[in-house]
N, C-alpha and C positions, 0 to 999 in steps of 0.2 A: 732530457735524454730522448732521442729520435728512437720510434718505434718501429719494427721492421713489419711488415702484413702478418707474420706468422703471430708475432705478441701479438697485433692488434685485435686477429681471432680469437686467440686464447682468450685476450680480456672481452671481449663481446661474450663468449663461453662462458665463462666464469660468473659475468652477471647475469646470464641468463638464469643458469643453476642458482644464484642466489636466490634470485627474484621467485623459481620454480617455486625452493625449498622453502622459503618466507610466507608465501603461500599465496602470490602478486594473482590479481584479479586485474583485467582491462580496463580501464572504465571507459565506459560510451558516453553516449549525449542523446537524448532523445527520443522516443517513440511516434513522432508522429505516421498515421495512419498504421500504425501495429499495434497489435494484442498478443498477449501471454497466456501459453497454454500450456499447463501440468499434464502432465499425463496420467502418472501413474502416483500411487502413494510414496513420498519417499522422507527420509529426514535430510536430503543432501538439497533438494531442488529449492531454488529463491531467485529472487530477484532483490537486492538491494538500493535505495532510493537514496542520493546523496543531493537535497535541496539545498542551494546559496544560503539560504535562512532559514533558520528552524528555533525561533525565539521561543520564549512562554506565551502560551495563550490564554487569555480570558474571554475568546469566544473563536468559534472556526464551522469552517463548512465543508466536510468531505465528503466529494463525489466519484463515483468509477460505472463503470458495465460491468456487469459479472456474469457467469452463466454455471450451474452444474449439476450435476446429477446423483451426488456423492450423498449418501444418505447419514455418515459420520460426522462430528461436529469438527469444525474447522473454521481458523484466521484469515478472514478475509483482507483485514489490513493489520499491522502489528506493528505498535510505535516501544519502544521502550528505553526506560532511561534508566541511569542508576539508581531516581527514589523509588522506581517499579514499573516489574517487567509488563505490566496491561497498564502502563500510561495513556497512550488508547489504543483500544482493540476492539474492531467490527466482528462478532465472532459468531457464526452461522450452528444453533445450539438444536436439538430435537422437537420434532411437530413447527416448523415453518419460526421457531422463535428469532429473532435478532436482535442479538445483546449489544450496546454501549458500555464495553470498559473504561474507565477514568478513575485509575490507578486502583483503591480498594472499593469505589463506588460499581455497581453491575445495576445498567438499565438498561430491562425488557420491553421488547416489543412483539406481539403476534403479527405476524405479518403471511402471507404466503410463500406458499413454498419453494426454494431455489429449485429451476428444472434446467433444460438443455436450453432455453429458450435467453439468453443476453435479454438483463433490465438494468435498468441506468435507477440506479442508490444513492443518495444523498443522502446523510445524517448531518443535521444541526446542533449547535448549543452554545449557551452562554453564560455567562459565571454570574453574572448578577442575579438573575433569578431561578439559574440553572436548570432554563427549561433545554430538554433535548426534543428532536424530532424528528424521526426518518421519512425519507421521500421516494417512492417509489415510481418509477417512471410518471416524474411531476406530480405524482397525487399525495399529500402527505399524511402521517399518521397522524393520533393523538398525543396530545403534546402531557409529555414526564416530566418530574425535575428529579433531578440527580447532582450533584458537586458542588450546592448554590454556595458563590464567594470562592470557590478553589481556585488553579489552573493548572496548566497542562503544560507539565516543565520544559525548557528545552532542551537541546545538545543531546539526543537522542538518537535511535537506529530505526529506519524504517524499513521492511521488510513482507514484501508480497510471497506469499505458497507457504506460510512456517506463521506457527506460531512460538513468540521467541520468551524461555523461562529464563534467560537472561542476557543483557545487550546486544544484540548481534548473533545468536545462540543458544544451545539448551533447545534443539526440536528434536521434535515428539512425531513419528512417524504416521501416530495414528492419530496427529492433529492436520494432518499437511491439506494445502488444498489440493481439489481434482478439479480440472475447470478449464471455464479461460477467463479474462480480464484485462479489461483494456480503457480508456480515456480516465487516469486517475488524475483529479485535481483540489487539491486544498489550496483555500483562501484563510483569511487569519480577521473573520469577521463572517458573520450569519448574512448569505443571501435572502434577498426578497424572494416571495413565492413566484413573482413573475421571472425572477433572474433562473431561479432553479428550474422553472418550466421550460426555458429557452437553450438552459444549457442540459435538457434532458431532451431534449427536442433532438440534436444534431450532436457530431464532433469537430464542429468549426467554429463554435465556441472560443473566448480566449480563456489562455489556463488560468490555473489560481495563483496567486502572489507565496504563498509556500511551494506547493509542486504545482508545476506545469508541465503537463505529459510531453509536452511538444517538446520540452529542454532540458527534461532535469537528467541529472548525470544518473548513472547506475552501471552498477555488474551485474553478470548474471553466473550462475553457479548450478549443477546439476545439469540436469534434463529439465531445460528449461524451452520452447519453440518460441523465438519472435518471430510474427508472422503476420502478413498483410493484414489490414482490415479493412474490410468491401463492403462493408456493414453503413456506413454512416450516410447518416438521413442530410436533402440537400435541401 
């Protein structure tokens, strides 16, 4: 049946409205040379990460920049899957603490305190002997174990600004983050000390074989700013 311009609008309209009411999010491709910055508290603002691969892990290495001022506890990274909403979560808890979630396991670190000041965070770990260990602008902590012989399921929701009480969802407004954050990269195996040095060094780094800041697809939702970053060491 031949369509005349005026259906043709109609059905452009029509899909639009679906897509509106469905609740259709863009998706993009990539952050490179941009960072993410919350503003304000909210339960609506996120960033969602859709990686090519997001298999089970028996060992991984997730790195970002972060910066903030917010004296409230909040998810800095928030993975969740249907055996459980803190599959992992980077979770920024009171007096400079930074916890490791790996689903009902919680491992502490004292570390210093988040300020306005972008540090480059790496957390480690691996299932065999389940040691973890955070890295702070290349210096690393004291090395925990937490999950020895678990993993870290896949087919899950990853989620920057929210901490998520269940897939995709469930935030908690006086969980959200206040900040910015920018060069997020997981790999799906424990860097050497030297590799994490080099990729805390700069953001020309290559990304990680799970996300790669430079490609991975995402939506954003809320008051969310992507916006230059001028920052990176050469």
């Amino acid at each position: 049946m031949l369509r005349t311009p005026k259906a043709g609008r109609m059905m452009k309209t029509f899909i639009l409205f679906v897509l509106v009411a469905c609740g259709y999010q863009q998706v993009s491709a990539g952050f490179t040379g941009k960072s993410l910055r919350f503003q304000t508290k909210t339960a609506t603002s996120y960033v969602r990460l859709y990686p090519t691969n997001c298999p089970n892990l028996s060992a991984f290495t997730l790195c970002f920049r972060a910066a903030s001022e917010a004296s409230h506890g909040y998810g800095l990274f928030s993975y969740a899957t249907s055996n459980h909403n803190n599959e992992l979560l980077i979770w920024k808890g009171n007096k400079g603490r930074l916890c490791l979630y790996l689903g009902n396991v919680i491992v502490e670190f004292s570390l210093p305190e988040m300020n306005a000041q972008l540090r480059h965070i790496c957390v480690t770990w691996e299932s065999a002997g389940g040691l973890a260990t955070f890295w702070v602008d290349g210096e690393r902590s004291i090395r925990k174990v937490g999950k020895r012989g678990g993993i870290v399921h896949g087919g899950g929701a990853i989620i920057l600004g929210q901490e998520q009480d269940r897939v995709g969802g469930g935030f908690d407004v006086r969980q959200s983050f206040v900040g910015e954050i920018t060069d997020v990269n997981m790999w799906d195996h424990v860097l050497t000390a030297n590799e994490i040095k080099v990729v805390s060094q700069g953001c020309h780094c290559p990304g990680g074989n799970i996300i790669d800041w430079a490609t991975v697809r995402f939506t954003a939702s809320g008051n969310v700013n992507i916006q230059d970053n001028n920052d990176c060491k050469v």
